[in-house]
MDTraj code that builds the backbone (N, CA, C; nanometers):
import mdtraj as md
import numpy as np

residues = "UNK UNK UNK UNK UNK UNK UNK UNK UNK UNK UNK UNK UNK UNK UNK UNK UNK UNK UNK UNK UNK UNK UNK UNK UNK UNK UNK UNK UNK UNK UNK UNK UNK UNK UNK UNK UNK UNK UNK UNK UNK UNK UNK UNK UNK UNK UNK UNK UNK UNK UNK UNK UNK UNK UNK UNK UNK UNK UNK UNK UNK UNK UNK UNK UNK UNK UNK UNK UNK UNK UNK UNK UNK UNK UNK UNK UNK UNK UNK UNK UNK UNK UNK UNK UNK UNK UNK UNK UNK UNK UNK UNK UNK UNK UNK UNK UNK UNK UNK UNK UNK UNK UNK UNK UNK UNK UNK UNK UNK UNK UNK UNK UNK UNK UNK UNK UNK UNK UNK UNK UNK UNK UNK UNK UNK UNK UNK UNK UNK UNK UNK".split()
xyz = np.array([
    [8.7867, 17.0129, 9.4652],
    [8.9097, 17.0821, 9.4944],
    [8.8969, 17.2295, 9.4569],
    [8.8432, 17.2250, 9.3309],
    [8.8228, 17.3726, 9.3003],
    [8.6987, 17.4523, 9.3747],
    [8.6393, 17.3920, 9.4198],
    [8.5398, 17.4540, 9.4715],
    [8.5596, 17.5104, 9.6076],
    [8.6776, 17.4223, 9.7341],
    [8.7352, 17.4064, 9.8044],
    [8.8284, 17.5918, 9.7796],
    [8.9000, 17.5824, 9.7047],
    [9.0126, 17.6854, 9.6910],
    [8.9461, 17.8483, 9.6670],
    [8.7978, 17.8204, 9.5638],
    [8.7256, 17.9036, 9.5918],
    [8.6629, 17.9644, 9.6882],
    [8.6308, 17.8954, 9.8078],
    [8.6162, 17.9123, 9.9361],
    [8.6847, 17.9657, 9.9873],
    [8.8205, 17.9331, 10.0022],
    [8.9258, 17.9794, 10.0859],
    [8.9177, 18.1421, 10.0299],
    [8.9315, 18.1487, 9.8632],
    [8.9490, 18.2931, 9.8368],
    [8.8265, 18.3884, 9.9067],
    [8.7061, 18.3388, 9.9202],
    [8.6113, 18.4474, 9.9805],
    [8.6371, 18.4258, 10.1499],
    [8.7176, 18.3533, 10.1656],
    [8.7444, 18.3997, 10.3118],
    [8.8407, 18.4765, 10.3122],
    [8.9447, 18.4587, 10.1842],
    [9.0661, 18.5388, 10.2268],
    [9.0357, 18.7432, 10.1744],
    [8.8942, 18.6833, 10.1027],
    [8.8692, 18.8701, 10.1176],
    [8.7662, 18.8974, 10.2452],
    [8.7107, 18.8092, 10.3065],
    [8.6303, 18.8421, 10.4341],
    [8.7235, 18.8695, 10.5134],
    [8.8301, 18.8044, 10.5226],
    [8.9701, 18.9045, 10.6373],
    [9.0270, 18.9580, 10.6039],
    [9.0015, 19.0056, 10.4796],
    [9.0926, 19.1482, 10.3849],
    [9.2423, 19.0712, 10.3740],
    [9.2356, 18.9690, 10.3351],
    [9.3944, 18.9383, 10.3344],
    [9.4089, 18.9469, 10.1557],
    [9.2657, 18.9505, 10.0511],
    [9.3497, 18.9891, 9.9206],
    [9.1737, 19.0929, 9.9069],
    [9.2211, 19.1810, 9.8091],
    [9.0724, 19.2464, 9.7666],
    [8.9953, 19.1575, 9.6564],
    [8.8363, 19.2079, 9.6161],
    [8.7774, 19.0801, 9.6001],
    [8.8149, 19.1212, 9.4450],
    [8.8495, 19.2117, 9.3393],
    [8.9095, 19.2085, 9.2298],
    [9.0667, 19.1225, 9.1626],
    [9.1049, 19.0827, 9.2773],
    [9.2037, 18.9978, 9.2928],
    [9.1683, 18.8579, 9.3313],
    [9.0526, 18.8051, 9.3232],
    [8.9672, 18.6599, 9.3350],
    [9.0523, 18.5811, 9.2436],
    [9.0121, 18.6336, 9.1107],
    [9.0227, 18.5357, 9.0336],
    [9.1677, 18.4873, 8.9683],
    [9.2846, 18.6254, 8.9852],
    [9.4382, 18.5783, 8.9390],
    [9.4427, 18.5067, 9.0804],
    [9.4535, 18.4823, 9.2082],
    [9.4767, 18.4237, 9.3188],
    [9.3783, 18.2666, 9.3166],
    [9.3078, 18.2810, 9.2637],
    [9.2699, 18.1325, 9.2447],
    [9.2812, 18.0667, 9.1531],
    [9.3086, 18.1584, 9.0325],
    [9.3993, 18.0453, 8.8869],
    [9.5501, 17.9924, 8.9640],
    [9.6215, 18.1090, 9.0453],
    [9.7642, 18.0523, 9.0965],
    [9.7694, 17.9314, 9.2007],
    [9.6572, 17.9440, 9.2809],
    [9.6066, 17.8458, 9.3826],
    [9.5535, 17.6777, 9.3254],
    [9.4832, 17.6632, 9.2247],
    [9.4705, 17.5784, 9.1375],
    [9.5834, 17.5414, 9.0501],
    [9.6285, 17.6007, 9.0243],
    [9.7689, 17.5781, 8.9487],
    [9.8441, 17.4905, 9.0674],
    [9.8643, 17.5423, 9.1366],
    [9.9675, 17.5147, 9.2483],
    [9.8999, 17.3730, 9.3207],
    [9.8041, 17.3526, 9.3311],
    [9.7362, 17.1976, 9.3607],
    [9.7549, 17.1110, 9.2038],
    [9.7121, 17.1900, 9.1450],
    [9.7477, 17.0843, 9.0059],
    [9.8688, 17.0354, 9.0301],
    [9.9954, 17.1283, 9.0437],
    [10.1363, 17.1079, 9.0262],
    [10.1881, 16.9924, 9.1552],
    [10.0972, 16.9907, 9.2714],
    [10.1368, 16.8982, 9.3929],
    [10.0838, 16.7825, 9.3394],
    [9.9665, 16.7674, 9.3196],
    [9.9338, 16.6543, 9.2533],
    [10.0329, 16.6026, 9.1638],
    [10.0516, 16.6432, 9.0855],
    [10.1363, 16.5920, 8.9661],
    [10.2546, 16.5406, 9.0496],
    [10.2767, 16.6155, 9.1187],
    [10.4498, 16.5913, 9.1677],
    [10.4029, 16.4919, 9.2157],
    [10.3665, 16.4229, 9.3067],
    [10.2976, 16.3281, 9.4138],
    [10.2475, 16.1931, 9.3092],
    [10.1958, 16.2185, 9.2109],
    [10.1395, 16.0768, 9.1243],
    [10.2830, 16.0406, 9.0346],
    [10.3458, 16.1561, 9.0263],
    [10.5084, 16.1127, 8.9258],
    [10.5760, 16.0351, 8.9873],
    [10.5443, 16.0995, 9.1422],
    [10.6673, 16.0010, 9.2290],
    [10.6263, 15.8766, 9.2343],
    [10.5175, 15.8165, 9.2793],
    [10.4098, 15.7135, 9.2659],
    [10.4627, 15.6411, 9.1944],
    [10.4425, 15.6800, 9.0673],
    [10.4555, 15.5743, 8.9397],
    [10.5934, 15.5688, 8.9055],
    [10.6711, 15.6682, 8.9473],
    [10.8271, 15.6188, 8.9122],
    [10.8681, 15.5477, 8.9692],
    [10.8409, 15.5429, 9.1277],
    [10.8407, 15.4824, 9.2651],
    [10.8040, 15.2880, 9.1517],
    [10.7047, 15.2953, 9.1282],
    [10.6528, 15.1261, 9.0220],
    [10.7680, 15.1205, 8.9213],
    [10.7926, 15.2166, 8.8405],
    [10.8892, 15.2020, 8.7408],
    [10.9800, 15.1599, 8.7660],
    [11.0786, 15.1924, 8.8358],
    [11.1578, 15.1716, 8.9465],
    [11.1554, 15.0283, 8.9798],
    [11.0418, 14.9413, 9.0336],
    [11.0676, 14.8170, 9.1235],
    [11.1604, 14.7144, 9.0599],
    [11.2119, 14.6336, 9.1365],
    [11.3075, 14.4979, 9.1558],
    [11.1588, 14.3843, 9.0471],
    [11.2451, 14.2952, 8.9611],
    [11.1649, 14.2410, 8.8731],
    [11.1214, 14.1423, 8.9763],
    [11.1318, 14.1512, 9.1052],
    [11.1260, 14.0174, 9.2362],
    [10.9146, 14.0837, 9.2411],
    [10.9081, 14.2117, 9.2405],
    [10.8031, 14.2789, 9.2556],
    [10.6635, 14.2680, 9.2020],
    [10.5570, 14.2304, 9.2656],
    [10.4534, 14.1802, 9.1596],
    [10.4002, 14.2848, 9.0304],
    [10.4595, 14.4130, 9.1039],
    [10.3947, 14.5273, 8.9837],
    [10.5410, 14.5966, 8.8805],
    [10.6506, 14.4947, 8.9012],
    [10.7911, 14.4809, 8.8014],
    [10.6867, 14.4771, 8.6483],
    [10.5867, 14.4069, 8.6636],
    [10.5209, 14.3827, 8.4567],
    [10.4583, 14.4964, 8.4400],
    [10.4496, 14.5927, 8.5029],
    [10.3507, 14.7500, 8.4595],
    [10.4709, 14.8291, 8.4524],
    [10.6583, 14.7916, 8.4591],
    [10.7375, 14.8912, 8.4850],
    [10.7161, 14.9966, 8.2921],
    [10.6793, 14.9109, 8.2083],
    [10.6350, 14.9663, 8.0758],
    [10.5442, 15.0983, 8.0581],
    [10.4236, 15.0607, 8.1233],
    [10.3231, 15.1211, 8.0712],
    [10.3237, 15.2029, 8.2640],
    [10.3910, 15.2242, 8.3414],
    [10.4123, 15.3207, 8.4018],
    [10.5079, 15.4335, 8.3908],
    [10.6117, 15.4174, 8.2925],
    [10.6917, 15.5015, 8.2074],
    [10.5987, 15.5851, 8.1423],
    [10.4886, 15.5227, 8.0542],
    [10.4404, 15.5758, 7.9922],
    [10.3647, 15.6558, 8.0556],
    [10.3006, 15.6604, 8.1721],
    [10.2197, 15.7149, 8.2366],
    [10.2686, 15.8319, 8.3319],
    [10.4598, 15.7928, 8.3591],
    [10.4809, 15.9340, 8.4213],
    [10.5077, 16.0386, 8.3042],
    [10.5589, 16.0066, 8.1887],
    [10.5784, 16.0930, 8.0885],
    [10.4356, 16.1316, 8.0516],
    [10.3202, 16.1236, 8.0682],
    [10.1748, 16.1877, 8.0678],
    [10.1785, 16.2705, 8.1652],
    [10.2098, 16.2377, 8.2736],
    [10.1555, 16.3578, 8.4239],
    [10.2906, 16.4268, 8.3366],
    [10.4281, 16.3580, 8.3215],
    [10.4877, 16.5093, 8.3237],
    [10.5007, 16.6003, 8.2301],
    [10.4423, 16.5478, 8.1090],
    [10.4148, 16.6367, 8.0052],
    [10.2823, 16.7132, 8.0660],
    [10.1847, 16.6858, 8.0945],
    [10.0810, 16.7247, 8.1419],
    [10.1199, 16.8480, 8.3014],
    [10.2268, 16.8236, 8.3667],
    [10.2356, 16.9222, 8.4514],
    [10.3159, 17.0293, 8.3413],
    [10.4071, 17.0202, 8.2702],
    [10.5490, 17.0914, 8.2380],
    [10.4367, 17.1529, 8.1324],
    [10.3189, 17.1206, 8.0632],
    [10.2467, 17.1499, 7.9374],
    [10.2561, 17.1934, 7.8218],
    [10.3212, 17.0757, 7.8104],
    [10.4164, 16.9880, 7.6562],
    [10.4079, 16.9101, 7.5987],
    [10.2357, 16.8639, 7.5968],
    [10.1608, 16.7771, 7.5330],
    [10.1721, 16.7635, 7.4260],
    [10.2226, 16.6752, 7.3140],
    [10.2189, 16.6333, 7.1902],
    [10.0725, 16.5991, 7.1641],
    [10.0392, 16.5143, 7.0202],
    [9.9461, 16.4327, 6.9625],
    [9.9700, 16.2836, 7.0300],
    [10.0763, 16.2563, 7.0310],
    [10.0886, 16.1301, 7.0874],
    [10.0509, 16.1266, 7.2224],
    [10.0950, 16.2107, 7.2679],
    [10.0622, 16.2113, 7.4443],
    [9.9594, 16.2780, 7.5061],
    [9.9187, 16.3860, 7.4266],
    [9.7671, 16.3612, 7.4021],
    [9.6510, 16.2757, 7.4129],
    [9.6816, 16.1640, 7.3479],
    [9.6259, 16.0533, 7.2603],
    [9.6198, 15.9965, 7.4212],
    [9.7198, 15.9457, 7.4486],
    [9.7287, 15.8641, 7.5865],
    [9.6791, 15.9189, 7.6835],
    [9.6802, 16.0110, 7.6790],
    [9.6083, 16.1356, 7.8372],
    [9.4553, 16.0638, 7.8276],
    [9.3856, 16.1004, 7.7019],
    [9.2566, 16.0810, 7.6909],
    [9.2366, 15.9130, 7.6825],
    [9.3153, 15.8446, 7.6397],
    [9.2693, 15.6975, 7.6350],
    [9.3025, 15.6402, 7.8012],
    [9.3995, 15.6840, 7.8798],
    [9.3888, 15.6994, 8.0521],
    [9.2950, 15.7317, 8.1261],
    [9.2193, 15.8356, 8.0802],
    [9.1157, 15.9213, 8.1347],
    [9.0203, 15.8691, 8.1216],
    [9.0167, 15.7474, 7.9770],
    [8.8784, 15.6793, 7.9793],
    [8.8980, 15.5182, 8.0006],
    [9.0255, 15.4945, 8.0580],
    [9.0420, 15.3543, 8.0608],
    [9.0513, 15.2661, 7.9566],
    [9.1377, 15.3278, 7.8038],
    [9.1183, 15.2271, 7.6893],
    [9.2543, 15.1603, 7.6894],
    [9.2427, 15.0988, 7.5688],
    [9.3752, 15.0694, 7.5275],
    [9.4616, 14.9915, 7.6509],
    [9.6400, 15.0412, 7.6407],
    [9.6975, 14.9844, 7.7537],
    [9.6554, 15.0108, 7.8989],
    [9.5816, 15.1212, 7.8864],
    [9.5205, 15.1458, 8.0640],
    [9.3788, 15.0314, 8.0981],
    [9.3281, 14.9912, 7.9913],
    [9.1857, 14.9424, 8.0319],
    [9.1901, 14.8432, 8.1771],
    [9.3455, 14.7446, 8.1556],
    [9.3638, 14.6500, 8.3157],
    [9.4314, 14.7181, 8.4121],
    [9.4278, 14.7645, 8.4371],
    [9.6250, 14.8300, 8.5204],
    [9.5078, 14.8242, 8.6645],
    [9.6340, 14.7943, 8.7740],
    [9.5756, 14.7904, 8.8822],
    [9.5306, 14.9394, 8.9355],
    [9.4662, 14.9406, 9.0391],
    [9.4409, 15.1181, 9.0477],
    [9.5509, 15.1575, 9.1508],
    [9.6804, 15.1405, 9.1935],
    [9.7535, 15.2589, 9.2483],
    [9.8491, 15.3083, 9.1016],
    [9.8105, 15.2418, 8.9709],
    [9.9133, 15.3045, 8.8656],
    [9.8135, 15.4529, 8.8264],
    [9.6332, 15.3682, 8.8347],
    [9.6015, 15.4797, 8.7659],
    [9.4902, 15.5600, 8.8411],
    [9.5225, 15.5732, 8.9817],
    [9.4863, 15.6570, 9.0239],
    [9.4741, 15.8246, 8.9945],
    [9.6097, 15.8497, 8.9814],
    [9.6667, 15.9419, 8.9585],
    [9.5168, 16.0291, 8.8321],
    [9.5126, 15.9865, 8.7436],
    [9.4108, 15.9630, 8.6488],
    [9.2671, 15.9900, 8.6981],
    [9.2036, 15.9387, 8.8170],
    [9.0811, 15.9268, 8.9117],
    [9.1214, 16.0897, 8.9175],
    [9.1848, 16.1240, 9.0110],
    [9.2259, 16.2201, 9.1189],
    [9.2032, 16.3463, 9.0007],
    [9.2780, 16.3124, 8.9329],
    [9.2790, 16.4590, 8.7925],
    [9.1221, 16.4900, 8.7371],
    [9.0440, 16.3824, 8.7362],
    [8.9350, 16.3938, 8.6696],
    [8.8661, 16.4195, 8.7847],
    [8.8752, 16.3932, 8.8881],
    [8.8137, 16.4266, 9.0295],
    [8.7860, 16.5632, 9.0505],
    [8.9407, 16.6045, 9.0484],
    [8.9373, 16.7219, 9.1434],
    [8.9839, 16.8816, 9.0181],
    [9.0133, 16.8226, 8.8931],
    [9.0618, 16.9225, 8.8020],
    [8.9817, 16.8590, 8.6498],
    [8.8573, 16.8304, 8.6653],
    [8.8049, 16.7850, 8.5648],
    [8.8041, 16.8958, 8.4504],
    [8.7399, 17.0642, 8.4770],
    [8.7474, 17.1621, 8.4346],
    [8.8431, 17.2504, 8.3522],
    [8.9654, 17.2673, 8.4244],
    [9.0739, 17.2386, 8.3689],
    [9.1537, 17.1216, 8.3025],
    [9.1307, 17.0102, 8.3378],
    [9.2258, 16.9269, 8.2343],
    [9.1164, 16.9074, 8.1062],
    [9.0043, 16.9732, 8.0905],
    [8.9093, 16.9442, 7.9603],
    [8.9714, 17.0951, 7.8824],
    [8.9989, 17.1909, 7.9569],
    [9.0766, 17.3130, 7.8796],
    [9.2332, 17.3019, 7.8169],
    [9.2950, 17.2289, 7.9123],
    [9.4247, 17.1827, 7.8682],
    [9.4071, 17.1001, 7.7568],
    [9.3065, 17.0022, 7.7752],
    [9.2883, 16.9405, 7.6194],
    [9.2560, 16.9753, 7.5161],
    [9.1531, 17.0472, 7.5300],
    [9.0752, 17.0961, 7.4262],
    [9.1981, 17.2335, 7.3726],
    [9.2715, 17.3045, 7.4924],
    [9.3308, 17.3790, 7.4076],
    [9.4893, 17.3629, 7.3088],
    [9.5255, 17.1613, 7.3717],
    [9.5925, 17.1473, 7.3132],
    [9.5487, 17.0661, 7.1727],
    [9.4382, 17.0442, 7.1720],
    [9.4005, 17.0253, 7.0390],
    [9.3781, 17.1196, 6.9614],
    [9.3500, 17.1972, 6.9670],
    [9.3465, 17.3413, 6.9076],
    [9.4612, 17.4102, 6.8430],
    [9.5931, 17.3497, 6.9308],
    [9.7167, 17.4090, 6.8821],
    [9.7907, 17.3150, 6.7799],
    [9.7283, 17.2095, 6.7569],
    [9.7908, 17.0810, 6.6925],
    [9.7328, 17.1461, 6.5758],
])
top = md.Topology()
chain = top.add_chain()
for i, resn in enumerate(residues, 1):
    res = top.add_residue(resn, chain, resSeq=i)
    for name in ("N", "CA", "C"):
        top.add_atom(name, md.element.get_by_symbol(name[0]), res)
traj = md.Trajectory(xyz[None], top)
């Protein structure tokens, strides 16, 4: 993804649409702004599960998908505690309550480490830093 958005920026100075000293604030905002769709898009997802009728086979994850939109949305809004912290990284590696969960809860999770591996290791590392 990031590599993707980087692209776009050296095209968007090959048609002079930004100068090339302006690369890099236009592609932190551009990355930002995919981070932020993502997020919006996996919140809805999992609230969308949170949400279901107990008639629903994925009504027994309505728990630990609470828990998981309050991660993306601490993680978009970046208002990470120790606790939620804690869960970001035990998601990211499949421990704990994430180790079974079917994969449309924890996709969301794939996709982040996919496409924003770089950044969400800075978001961590710099919210450990502030703890």
């Amino acid at each position: 993804m990031c590599d993707a958005l980087g692209t776009l920026c050296n095209v968007m100075i090959t048609i002079g649409a930004i100068e090339a000293q302006e690369k890099g604030a236009v592609l932190v905002k551009l990355v930002r702004l995919a981070f932020l769709d993502l997020m919006g898009n996996e919140i809805r997802s999992v609230r969308n599960i949170a949400s279901c009728s107990v008639a629903h086979p994925l009504s027994k994850y309505k728990g630990v998908a609470r828990t998981i939109e309050n991660i993306l949305t601490c993680l978009s809004n970046k208002t990470l505690d120790a606790v939620v912290l804690g869960q970001l990284e035990d998601a990211l590696e499949g421990k704990g309550e994430f180790s079974a969960l079917p994969s449309v809860l924890t996709k969301g999770f794939v996709k982040l480490n996919r496409d924003f591996n770089g950044q969400l290791e800075n978001i961590i590392g710099s919210e450990k830093r502030v703890q």
